[in-house]
N, CA, C and O atoms as CSV, one atom per row, in Angstrom:
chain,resi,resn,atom,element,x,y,z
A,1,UNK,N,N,0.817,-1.191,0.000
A,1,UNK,CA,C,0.000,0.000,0.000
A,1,UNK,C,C,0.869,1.265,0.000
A,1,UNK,O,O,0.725,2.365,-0.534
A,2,UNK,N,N,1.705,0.797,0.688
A,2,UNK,CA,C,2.949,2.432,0.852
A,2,UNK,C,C,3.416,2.890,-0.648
A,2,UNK,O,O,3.600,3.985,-1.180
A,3,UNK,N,N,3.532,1.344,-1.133
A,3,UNK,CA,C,4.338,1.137,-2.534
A,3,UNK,C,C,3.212,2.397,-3.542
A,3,UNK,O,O,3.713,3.378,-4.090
A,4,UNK,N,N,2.007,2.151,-3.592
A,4,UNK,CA,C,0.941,2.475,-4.604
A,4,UNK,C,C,0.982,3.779,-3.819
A,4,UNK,O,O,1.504,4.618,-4.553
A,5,UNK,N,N,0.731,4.190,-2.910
A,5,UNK,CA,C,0.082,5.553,-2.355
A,5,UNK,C,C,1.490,6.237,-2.590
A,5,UNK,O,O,1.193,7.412,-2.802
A,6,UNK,N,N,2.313,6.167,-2.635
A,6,UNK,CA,C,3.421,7.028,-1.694
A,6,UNK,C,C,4.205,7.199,-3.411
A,6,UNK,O,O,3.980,8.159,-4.149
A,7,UNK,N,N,5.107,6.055,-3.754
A,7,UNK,CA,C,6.420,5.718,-4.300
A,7,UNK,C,C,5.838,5.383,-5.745
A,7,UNK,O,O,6.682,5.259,-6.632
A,8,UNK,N,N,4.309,5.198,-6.140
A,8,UNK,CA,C,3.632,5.408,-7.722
A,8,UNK,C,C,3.430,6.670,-8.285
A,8,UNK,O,O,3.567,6.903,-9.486
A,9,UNK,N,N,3.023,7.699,-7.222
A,9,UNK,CA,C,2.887,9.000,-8.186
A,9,UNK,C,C,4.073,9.799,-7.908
A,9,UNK,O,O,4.198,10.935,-8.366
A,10,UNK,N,N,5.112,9.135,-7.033
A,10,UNK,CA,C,6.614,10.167,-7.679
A,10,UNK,C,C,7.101,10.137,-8.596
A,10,UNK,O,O,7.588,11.016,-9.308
A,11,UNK,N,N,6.944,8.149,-8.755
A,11,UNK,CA,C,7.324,7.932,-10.177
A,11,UNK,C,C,7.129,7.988,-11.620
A,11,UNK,O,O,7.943,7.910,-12.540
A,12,UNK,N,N,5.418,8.195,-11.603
A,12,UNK,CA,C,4.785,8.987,-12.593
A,12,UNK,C,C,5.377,10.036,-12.685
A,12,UNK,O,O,5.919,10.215,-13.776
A,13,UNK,N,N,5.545,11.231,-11.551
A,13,UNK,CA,C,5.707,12.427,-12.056
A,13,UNK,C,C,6.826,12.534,-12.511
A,13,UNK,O,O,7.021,13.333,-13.426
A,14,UNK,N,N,7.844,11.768,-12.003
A,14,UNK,CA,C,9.273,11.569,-12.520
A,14,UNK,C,C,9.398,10.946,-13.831
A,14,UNK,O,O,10.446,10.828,-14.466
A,15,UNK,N,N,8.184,10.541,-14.197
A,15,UNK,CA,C,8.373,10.343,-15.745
A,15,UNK,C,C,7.791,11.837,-16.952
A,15,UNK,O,O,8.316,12.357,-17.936
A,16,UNK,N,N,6.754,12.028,-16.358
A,16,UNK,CA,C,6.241,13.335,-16.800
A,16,UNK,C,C,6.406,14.604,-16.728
A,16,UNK,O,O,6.146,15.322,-17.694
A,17,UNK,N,N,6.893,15.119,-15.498
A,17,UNK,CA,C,8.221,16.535,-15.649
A,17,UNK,C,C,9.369,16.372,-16.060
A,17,UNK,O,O,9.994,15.732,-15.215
A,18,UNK,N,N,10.007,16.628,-16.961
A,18,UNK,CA,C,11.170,16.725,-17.131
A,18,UNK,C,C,12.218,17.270,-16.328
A,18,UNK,O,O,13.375,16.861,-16.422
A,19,UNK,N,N,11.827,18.276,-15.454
A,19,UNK,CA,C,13.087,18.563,-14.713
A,19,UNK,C,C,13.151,17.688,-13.755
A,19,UNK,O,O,13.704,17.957,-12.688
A,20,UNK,N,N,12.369,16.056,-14.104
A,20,UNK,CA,C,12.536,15.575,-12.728
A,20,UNK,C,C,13.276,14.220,-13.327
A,20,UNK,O,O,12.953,13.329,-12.542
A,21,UNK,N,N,14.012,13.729,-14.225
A,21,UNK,CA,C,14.940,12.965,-15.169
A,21,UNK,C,C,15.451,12.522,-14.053
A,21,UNK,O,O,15.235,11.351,-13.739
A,22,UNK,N,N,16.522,13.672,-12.920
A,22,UNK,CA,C,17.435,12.769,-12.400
A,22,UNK,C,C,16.895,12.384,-11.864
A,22,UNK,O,O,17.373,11.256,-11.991
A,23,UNK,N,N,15.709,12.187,-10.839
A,23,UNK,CA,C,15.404,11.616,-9.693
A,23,UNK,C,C,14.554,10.198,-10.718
A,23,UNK,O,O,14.623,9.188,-10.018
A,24,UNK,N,N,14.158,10.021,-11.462
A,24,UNK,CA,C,13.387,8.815,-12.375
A,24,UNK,C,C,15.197,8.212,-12.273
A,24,UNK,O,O,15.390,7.602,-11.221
A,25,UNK,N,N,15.950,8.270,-12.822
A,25,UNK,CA,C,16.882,7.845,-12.644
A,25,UNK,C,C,17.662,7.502,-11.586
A,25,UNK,O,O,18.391,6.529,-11.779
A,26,UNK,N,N,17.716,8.047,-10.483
A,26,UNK,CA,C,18.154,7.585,-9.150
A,26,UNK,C,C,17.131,6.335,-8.411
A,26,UNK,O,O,17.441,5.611,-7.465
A,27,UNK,N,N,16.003,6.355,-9.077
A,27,UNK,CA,C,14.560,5.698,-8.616
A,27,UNK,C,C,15.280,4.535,-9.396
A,27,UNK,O,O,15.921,3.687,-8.775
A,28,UNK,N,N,15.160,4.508,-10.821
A,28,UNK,CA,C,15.858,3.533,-11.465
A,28,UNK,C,C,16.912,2.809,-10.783
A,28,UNK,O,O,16.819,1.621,-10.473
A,29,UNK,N,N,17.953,3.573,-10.547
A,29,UNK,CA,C,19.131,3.004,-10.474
A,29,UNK,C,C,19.229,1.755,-8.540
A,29,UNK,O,O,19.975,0.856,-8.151
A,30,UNK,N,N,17.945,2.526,-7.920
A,30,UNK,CA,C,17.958,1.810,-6.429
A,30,UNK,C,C,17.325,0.377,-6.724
A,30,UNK,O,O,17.692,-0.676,-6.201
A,31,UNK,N,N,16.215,0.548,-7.740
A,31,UNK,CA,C,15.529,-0.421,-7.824
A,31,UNK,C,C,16.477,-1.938,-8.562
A,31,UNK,O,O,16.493,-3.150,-8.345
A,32,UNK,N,N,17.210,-0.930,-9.554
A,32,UNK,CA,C,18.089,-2.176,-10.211
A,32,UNK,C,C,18.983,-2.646,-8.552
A,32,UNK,O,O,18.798,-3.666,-7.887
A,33,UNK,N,N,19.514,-2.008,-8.395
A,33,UNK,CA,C,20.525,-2.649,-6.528
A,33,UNK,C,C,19.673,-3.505,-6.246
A,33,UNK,O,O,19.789,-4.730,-6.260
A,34,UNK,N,N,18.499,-2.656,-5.894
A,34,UNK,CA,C,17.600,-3.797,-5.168
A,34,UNK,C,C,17.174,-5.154,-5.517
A,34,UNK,O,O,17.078,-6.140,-4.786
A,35,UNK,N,N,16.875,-4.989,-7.095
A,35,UNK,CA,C,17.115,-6.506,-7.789
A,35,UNK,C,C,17.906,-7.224,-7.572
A,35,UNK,O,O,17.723,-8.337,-7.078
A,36,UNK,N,N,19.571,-6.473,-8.080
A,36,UNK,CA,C,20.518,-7.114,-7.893
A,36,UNK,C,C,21.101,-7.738,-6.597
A,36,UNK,O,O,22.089,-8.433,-6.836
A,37,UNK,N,N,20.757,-7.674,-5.311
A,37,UNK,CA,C,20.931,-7.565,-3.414
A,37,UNK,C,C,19.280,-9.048,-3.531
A,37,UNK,O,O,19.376,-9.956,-2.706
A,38,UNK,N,N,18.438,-9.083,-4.184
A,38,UNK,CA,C,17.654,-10.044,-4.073
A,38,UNK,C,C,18.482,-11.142,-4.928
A,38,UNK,O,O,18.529,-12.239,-4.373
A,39,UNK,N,N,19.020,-11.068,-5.944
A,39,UNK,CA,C,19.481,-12.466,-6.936
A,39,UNK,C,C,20.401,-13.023,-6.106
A,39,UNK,O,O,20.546,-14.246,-6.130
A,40,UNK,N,N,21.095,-12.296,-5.321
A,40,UNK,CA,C,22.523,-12.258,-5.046
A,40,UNK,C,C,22.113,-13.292,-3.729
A,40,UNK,O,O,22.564,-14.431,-3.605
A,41,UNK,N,N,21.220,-12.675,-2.843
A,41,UNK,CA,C,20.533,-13.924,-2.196
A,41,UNK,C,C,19.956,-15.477,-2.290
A,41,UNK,O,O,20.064,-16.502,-1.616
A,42,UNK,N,N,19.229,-15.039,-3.599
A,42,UNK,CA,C,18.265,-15.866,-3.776
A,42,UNK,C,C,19.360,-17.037,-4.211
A,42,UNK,O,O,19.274,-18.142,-3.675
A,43,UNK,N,N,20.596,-16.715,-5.388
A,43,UNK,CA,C,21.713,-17.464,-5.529
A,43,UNK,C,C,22.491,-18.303,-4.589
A,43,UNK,O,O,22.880,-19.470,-4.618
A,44,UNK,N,N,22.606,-17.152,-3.597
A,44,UNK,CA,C,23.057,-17.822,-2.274
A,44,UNK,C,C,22.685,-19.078,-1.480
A,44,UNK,O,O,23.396,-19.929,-0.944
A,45,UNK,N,N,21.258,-18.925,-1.571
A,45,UNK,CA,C,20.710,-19.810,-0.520
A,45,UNK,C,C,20.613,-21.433,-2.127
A,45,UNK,O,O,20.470,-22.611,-1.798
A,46,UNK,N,N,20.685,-21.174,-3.016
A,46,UNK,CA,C,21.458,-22.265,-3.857
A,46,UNK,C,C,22.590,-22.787,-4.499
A,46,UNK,O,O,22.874,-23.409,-5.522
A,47,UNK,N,N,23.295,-22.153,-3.213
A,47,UNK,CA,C,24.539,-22.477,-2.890
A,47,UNK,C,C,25.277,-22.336,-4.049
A,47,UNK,O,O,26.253,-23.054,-4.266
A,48,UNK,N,N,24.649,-20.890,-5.339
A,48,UNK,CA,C,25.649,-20.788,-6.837
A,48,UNK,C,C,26.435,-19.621,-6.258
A,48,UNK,O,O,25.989,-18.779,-5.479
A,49,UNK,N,N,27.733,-19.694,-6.774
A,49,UNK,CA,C,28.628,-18.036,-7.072
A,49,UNK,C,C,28.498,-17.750,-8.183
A,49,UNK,O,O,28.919,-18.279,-9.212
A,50,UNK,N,N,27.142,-15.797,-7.783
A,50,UNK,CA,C,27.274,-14.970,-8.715
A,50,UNK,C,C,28.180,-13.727,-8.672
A,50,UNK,O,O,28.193,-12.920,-7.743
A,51,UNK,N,N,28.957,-13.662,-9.814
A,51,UNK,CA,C,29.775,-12.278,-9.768
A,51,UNK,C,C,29.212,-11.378,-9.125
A,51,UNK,O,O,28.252,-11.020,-9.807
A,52,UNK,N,N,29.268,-10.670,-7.982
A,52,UNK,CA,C,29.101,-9.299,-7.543
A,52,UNK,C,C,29.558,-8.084,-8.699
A,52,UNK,O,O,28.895,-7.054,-8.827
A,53,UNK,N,N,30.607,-8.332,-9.389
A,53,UNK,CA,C,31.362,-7.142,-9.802
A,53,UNK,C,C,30.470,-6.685,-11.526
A,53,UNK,O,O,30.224,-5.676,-12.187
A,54,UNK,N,N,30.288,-7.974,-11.588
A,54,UNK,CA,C,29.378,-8.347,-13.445
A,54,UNK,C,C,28.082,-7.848,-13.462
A,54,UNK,O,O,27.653,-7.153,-14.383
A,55,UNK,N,N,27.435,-8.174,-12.475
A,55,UNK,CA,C,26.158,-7.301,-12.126
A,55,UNK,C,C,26.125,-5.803,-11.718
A,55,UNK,O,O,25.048,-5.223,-11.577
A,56,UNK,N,N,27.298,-5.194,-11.533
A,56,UNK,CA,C,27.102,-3.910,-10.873
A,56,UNK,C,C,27.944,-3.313,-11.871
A,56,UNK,O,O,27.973,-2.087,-11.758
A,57,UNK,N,N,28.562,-3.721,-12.709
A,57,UNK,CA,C,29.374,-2.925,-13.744
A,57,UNK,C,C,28.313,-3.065,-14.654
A,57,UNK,O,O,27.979,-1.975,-15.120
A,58,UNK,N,N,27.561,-4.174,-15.138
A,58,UNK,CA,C,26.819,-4.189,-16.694
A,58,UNK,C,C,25.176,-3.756,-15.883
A,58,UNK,O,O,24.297,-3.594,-16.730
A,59,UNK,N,N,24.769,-3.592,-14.634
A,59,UNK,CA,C,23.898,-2.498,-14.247
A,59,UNK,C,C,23.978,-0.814,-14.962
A,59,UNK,O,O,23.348,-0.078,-15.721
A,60,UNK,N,N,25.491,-0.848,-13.929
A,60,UNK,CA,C,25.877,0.786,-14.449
A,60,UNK,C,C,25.683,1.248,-15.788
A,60,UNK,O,O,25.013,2.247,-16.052
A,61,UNK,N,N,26.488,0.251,-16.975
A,61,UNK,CA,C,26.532,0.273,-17.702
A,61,UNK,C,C,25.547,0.845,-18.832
A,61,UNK,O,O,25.715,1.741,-19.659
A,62,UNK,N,N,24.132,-0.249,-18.489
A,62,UNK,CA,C,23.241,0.157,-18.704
A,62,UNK,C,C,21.927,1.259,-19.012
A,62,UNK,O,O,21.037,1.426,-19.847
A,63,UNK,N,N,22.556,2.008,-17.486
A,63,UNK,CA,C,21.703,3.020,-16.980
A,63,UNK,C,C,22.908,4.309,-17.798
A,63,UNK,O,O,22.271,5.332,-18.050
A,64,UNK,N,N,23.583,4.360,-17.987
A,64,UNK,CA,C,24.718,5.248,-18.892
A,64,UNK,C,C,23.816,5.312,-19.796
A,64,UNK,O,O,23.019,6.244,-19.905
A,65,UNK,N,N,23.898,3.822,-20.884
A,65,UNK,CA,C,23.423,3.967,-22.305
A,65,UNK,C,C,22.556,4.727,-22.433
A,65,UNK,O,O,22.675,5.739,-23.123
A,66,UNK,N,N,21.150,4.314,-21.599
A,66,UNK,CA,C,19.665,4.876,-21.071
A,66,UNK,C,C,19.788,6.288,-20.742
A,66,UNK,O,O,18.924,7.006,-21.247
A,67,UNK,N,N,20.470,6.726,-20.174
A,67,UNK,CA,C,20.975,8.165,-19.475
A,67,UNK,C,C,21.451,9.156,-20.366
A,67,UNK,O,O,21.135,10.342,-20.271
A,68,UNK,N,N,22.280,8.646,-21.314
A,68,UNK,CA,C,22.634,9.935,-22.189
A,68,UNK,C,C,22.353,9.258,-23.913
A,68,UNK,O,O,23.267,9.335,-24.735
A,69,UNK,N,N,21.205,8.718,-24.225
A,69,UNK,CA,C,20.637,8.226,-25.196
A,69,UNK,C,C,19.944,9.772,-25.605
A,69,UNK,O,O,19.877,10.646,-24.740
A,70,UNK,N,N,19.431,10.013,-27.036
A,70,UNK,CA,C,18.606,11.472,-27.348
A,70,UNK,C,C,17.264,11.026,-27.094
A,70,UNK,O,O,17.008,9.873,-27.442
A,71,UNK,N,N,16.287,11.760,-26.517
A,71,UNK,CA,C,14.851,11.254,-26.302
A,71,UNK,C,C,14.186,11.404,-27.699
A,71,UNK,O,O,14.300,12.402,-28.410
A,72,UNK,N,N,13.415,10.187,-28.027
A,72,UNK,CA,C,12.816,10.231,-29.303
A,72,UNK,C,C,13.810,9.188,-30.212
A,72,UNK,O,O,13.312,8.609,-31.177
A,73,UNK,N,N,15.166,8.990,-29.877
A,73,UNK,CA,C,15.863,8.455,-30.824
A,73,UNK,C,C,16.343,6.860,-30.264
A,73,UNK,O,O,16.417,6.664,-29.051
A,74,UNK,N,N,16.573,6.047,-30.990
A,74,UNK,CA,C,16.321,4.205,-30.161
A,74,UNK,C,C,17.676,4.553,-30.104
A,74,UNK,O,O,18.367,5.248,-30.848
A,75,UNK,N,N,17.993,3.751,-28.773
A,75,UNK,CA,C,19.470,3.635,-27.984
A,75,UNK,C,C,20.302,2.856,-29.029
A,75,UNK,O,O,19.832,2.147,-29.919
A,76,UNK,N,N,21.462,3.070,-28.813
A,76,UNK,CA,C,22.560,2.374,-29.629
A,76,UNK,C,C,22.449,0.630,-29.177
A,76,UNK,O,O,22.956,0.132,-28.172
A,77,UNK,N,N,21.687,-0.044,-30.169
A,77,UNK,CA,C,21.641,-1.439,-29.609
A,77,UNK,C,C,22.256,-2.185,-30.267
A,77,UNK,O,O,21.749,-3.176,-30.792
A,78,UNK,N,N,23.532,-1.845,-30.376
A,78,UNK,CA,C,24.899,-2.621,-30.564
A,78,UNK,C,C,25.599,-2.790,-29.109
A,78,UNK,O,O,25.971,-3.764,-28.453
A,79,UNK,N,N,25.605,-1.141,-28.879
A,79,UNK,CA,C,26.150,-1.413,-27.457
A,79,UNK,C,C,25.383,-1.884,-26.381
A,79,UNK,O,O,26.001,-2.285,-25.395
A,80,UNK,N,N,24.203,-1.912,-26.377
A,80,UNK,CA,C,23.575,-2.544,-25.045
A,80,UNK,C,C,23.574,-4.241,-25.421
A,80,UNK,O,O,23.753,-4.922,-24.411
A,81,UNK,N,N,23.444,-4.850,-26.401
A,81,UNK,CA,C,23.771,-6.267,-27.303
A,81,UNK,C,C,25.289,-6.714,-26.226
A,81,UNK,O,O,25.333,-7.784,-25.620
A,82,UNK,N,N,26.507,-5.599,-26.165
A,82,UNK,CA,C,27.455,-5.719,-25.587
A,82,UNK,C,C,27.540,-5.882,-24.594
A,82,UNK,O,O,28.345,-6.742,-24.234
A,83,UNK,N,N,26.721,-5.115,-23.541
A,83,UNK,CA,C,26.618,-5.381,-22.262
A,83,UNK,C,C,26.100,-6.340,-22.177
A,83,UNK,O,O,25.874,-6.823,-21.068
């Protein structure tokens, strides 16, 4: 409920003002951690080793491409193919 009331219409608006880019992006970037801090568990408790370093470099990575891509124009998907 906190999720829907509270942390849905920042993120709307953070999609729909523009001066609000960085914070859609900082929103972005916690949620990917947060994915990544759940696999990293969920791996754990099946006793696999996942790279810590592979997930948080080709995260970053990611959110770069996404980040300084032109709006309106499709991301370079050679380089995200790479990551």
């Amino acid at each position: 409920m906190i999720t829907a009331g509270v942390l849905l219409p920042i993120l709307i608006a953070s999609i729909v003002i523009s001066k609000l880019l960085l914070l859609f992006v900082v929103l972005t970037g916690a949620t990917l951690i947060g994915a990544l801090l759940e696999f990293w568990l969920l791996a754990r408790k099946q006793q696999i080793r996942a790279d810590a370093a592979a997930g948080l470099l080709s995260a970053v990575a990611l959110l770069t491409v996404f980040y300084f891509t032109q709006p309106g124009k499709l991301p370079d998907l050679f380089m995200i193919q790479l990551i």
